[in-house]
C-alpha positions as CSV (number, residue, x, y, z in Angstrom):
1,X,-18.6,-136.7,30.9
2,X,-22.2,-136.4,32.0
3,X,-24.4,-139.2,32.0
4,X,-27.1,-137.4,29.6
5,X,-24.3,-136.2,27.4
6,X,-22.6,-139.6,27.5
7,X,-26.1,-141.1,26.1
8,X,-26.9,-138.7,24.2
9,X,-23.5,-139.0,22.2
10,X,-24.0,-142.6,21.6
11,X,-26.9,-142.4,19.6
12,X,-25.2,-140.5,17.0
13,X,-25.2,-141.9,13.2
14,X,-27.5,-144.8,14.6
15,X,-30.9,-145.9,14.9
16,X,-31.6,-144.5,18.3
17,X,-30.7,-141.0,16.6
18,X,-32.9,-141.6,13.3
19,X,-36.2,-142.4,16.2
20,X,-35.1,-138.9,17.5
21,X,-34.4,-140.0,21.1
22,X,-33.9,-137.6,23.3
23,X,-32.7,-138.5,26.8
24,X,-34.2,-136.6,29.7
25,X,-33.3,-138.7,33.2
26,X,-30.2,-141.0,33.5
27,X,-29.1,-143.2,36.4
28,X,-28.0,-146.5,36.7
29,X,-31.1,-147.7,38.0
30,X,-33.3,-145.2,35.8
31,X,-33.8,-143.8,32.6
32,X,-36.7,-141.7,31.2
33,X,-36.1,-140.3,27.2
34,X,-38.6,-138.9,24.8
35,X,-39.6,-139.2,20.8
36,X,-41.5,-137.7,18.8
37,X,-44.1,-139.4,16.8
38,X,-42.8,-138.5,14.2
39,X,-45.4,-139.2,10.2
40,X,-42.4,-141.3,9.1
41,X,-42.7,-143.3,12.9
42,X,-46.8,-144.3,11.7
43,X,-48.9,-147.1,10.5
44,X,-52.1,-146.5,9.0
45,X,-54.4,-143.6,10.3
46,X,-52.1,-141.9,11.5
47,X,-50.9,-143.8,14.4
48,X,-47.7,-144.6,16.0
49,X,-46.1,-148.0,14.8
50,X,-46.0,-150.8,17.4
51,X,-42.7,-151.4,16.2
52,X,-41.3,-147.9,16.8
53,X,-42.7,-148.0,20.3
54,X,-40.5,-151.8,21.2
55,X,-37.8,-150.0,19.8
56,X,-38.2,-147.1,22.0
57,X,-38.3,-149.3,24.8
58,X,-35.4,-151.4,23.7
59,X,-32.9,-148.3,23.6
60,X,-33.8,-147.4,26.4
61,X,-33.3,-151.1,28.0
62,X,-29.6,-151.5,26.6
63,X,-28.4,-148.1,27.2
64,X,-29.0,-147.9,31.1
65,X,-27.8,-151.5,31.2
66,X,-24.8,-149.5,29.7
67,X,-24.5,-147.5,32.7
68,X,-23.7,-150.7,34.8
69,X,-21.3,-152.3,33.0
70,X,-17.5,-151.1,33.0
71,X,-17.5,-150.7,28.9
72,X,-13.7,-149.7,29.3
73,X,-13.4,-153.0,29.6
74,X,-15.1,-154.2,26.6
75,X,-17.9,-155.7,28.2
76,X,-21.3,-155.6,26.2
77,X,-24.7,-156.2,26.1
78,X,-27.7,-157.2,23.5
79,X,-31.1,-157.7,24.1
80,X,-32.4,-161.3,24.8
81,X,-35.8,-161.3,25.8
82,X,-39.1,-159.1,25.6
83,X,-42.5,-158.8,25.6
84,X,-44.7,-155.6,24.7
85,X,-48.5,-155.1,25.9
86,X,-49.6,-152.3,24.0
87,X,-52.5,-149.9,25.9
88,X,-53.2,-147.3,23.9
89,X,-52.8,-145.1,20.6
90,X,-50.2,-142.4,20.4
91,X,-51.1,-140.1,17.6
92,X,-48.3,-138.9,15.0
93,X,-47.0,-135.4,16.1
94,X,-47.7,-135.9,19.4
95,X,-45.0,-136.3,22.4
96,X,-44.2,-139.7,24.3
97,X,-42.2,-140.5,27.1
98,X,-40.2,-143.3,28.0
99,X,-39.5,-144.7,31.8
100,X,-37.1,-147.7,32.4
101,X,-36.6,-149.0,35.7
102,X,-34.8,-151.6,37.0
103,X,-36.4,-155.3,38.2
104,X,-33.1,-157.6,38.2
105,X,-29.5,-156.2,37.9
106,X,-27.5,-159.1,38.2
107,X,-23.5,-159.9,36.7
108,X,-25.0,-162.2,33.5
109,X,-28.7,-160.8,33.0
110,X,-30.5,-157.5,33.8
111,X,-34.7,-157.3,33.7
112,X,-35.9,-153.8,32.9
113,X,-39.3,-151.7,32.4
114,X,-40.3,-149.8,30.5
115,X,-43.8,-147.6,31.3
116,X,-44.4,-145.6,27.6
117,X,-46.6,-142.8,28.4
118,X,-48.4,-139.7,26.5
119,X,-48.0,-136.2,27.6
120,X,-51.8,-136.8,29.0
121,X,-50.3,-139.3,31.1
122,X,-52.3,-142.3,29.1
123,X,-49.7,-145.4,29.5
124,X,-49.2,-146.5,25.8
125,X,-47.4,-149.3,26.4
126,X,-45.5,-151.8,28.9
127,X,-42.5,-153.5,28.0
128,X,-40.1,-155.8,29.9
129,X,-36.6,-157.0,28.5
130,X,-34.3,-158.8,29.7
131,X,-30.3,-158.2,28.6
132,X,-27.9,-160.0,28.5
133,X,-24.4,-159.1,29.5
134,X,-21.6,-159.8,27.2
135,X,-18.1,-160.9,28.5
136,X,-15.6,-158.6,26.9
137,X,-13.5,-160.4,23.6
138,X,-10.4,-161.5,24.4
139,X,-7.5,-161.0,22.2
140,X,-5.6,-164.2,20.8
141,X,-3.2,-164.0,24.1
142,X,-5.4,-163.7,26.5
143,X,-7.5,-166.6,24.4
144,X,-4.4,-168.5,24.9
145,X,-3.7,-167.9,28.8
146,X,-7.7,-168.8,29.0
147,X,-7.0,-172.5,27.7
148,X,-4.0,-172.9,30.4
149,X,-6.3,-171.4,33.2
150,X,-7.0,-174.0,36.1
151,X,-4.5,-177.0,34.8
152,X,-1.8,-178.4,36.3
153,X,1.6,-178.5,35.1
154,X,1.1,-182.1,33.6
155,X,-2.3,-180.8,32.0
156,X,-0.2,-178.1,30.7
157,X,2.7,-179.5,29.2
158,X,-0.3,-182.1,27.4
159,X,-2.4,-179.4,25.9
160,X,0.8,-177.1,24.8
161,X,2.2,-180.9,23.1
162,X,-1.4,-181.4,21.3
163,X,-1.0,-177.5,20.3
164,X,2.9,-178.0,18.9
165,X,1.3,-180.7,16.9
166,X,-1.4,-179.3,15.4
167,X,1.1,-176.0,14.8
168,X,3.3,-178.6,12.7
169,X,0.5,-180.5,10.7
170,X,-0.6,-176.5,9.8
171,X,2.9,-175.8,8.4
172,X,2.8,-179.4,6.7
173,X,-0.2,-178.1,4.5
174,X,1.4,-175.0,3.6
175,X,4.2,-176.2,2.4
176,X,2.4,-178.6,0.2
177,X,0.6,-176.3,-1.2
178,X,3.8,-173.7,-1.5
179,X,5.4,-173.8,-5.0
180,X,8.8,-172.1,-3.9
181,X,11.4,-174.4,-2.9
182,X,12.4,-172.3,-0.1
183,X,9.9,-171.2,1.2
184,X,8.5,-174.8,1.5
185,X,11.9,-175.7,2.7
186,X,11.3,-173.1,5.4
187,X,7.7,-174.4,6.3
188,X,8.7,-178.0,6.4
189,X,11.4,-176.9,9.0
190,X,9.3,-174.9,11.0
191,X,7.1,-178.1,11.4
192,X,10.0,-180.3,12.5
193,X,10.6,-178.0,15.4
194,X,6.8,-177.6,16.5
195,X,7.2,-181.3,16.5
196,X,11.1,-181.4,18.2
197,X,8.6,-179.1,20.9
198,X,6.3,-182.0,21.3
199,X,8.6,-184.2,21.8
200,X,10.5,-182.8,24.2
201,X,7.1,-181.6,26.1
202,X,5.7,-185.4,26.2
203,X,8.9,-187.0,27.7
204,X,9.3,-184.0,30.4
205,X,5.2,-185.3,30.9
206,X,6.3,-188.9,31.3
């Protein structure tokens, strides 16, 4: 899919799409979009809100940080930093433009600006964000494999014994609260074997 039409598309049914963003430019290095200032986008006197103007900028921040991540992969990002100097007015119904260009791209953070701008050309606004990657959620496997990574076998066969345990002491409360005979009878056994587990994982660690 194209880049624009990849950008474009993910604005759908959100807040990007209620500001009326419209991307224009799209690399992973640079984006330029445009909005409309729109009545409903004002303060008083007809004016462009501040607040629409960050959150201009801030799209425009995550979404090319977007375009250097691998989001297959589940890897995010949010916004963790920025600061706005605001230059000049941008009257409702008129035009502004958006540029975001890259300062820092590194693996954990990426540093952006963002150069608002009026179809005169007037600068309406500086902003510089920082984002913050996001590591991709693991599933409860993976979670699992994670808390093994980097031991050795004895620091292995430890953890999984303190696991077995805690396992056992879980079916323990269940089937004290379980009014069914057998299905407390089955609980009860379950925790005997998480603990048989423990056992046998402890004297193998001797």
């Amino acid at each position: 899919m194209e880049t624009l039409t990849f950008l474009q598309d993910s604005t759908k049914g959100l807040f990007p799409e209620v500001l009326g963003i419209r991307f224009l430019e799209a690399a992973p290095e640079r984006v330029k979009a445009s909005m409309v200032v729109r009545p409903e986008l004002c303060t008083t006197n007809h004016i462009g809100h501040g607040g629409a103007m960050m959150a201009f900028a801030d799209t425009l921040g995550a979404y090319v940080t977007m375009l250097n991540l691998d989001m297959s992969k589940g890897v995010g990002t949010a916004t963790l930093e920025s600061k706005t100097n605001f230059l000049a007015a941008a009257p409702e119904g008129a035009t502004i433009f958006g540029e975001c260009t890259a300062i820092h791209r590194g693996k954990r953070t990426m540093v952006w600006q963002t150069r608002i701008t009026r179809e005169d050309g007037a600068v309406v606004a500086v902003v510089t964000q920082t984002q913050m990657v996001l590591e991709p959620r693991l599933s409860p496997q993976e979670t699992m494999v994670k808390l093994f990574e980097g031991k050795s076998l004895a620091e292995q066969k430890a953890l999984l014994a303190t696991l077995e345990r805690g396992g056992a002491s879980i079916y323990r409360s269940w089937a004290a609260q379980e009014t069914q005979k057998d299905e407390q009878d089955a609980l009860l056994a379950a925790a005997l074997r998480e603990e048989d587990n423990a056992i046998v994982l402890e004297k193998r660690n001797a």
